[in-house]
N, C-alpha and C positions, 0 to 999 in steps of 0.2 A: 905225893900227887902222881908221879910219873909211874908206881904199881899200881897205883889205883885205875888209872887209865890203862893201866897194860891188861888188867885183866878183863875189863870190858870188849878188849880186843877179840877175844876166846867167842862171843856171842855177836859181832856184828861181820861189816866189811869194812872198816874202816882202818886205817894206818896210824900210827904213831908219828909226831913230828915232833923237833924240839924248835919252836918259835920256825914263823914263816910268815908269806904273804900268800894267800887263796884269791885267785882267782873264778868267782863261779860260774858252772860249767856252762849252760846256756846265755849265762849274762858276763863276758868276760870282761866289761867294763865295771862291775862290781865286785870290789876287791875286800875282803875281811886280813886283816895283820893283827900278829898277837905275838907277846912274847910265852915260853914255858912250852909244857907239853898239851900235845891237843890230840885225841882221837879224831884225823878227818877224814870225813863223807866226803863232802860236795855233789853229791845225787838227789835227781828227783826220788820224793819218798816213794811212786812205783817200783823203783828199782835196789830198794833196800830189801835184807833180805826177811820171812817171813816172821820169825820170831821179833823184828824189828818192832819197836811199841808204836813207834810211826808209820809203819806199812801202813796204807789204807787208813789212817787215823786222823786223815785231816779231808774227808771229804773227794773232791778234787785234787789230788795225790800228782800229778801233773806239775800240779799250780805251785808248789813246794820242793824248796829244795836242804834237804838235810845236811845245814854246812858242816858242824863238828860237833862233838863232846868236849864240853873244855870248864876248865876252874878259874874264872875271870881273877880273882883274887886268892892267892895262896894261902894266906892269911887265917883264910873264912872255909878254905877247903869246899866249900858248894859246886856241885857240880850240874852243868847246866847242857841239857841239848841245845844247839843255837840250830831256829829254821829260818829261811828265808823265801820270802813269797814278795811277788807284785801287786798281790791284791786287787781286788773287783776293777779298782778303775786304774790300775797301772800304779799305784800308790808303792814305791817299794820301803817294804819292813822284815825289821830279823823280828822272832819271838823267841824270847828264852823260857827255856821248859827244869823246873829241876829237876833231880832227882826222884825219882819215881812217880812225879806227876805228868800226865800224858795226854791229860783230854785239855788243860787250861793253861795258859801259858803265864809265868808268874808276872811277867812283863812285855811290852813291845816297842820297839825302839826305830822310828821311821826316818830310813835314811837309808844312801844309799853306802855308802864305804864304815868300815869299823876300823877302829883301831885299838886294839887292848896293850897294856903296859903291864900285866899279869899280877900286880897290886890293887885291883878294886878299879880302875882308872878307865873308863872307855872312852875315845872322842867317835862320835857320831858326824857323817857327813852328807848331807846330802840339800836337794831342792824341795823334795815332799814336802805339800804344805808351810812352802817359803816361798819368800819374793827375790833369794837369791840362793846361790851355793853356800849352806852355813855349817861352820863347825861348832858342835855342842858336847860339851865335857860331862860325864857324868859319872857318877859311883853306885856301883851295885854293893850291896850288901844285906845277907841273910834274906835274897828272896826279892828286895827290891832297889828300884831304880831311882839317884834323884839329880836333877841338875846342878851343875856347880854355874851359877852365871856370870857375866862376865860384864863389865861396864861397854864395852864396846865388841862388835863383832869385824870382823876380815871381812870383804866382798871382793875388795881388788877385779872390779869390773869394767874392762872396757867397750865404753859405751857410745851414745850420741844423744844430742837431745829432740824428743819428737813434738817439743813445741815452743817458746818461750817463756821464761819464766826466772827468777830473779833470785840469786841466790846471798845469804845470811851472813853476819859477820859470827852470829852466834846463834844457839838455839833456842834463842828466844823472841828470835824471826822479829828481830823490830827494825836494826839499819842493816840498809845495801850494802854486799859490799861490791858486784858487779851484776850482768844480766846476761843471760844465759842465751843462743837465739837456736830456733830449729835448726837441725839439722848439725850442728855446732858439736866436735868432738869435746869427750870429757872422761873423767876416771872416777866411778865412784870408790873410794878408798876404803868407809868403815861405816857404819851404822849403830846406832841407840835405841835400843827400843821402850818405848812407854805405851800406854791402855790404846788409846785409839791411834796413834799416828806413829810410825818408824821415822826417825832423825837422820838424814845420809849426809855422810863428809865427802865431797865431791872435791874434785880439783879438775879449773878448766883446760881449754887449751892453751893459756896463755901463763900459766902455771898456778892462777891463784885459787887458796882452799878456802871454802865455804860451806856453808851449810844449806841444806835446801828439805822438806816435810812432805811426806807423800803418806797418804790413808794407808792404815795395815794392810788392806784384801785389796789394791786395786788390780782392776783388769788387764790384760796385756794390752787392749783398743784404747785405755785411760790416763797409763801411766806417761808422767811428763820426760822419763827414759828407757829407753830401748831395753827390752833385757831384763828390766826392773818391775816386776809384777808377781803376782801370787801365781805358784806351780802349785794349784790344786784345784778341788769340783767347787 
């Protein structure tokens, strides 16, 4: 992998790394880490040079920034351009391009932080189109993308309650086990998700865990915790 990517070197502007963390360049709060070797960009594709296949290849060339050339999985040997845009409504996505294809991206992965483990393994992080900061595990191979799910997700959210409301011994919302009041600090710890409603494990301020049920999409004016609402249109 590591000639294969050296010779790509010969035709762009980009550097050889072995395993790092990128920070990118106008968004330096979005970070991509990976282990192995990676040709990296980190430039808006204006600024790549002409023979680049992404010059001018994405429209609004501005809007995109050409993170790296890299081979997520050594394994599979695929070699993929990773771009990264905020998209129309601020929505931020990498799109991974393979090898020789330049106009459609094989996949898009919306989120804001990457993490690659250089064995197929990606954790995705971000709010897009979430009601909190979520990590999402997934494997690429030959071209596409799938999730590995997870019975329970992280939120680790410090929060408040923006109104009362009574919270679960279990998720099957039938006995109290205490009541929650406005304004009233609280943690939400972990989340479940099923069709119509996300399952949140809270802990109050008085230490005790329970369960409490909020609609998948609510609004930030809706939701019964601060914080706790859908990040998207």
């Amino acid at each position: 992998m590591k000639k294969r990517l050296a010779v790509l070197l010969l035709a762009g502007t980009g550097l050889l790394f072995a395993g790092g963390l990128i920070s990118l360049a106008p968004y330096p709060w979005m970070t991509v880490g990976y282990s192995g070797n990676a040709v990296v960009f980190n430039t808006t594709c204006d600024k790549l040079t002409y023979d680049d296949p992404f010059y001018h290849a994405q429209g609004d060339t501005t809007g995109f920034i050409k993170v790296m050339e890299y081979v997520p999985d050594a394994a599979s040997g695929d070699l993929y351009s990773i771009l990264f845009s905020m998209g129309e409504s601020g929505d931020s996505q990498y799109l991974f391009f393979l090898e020789g294809e330049f106009r459609n991206p094989a996949f898009i992965l919306h989120a804001d932080h990457l993490t690659f483990s250089g064995d197929g393994i990606v954790i995705a992080r971000g709010s897009t189109n979430q009601m909190f900061t979520r990590s999402r595990k997934f494997r690429i191979d030959r071209g596409k993308v799938r999730e590995m799910p997870q019975p329970f997700y992280a939120v680790d959210l410090e929060s408040q309650a923006t109104r009362d409301f009574p919270v679960f011994e279990s998720r099957k919302m039938k006995k109290i086990l205490t009541e929650v009041h406005r304004g009233e600090a609280l943690t939400v710890l972990a989340a479940e998700f099923k069709p119509e409603y996300r399952y949140y494990l809270i802990r109050t301020s008085l230490g005790l865990c329970g369960w409490i049920r909020v609609e998948r999409e609510v609004w930030v004016d809706e939701t019964p915790v601060k914080d706790l609402y859908y990040h998207g249109d």
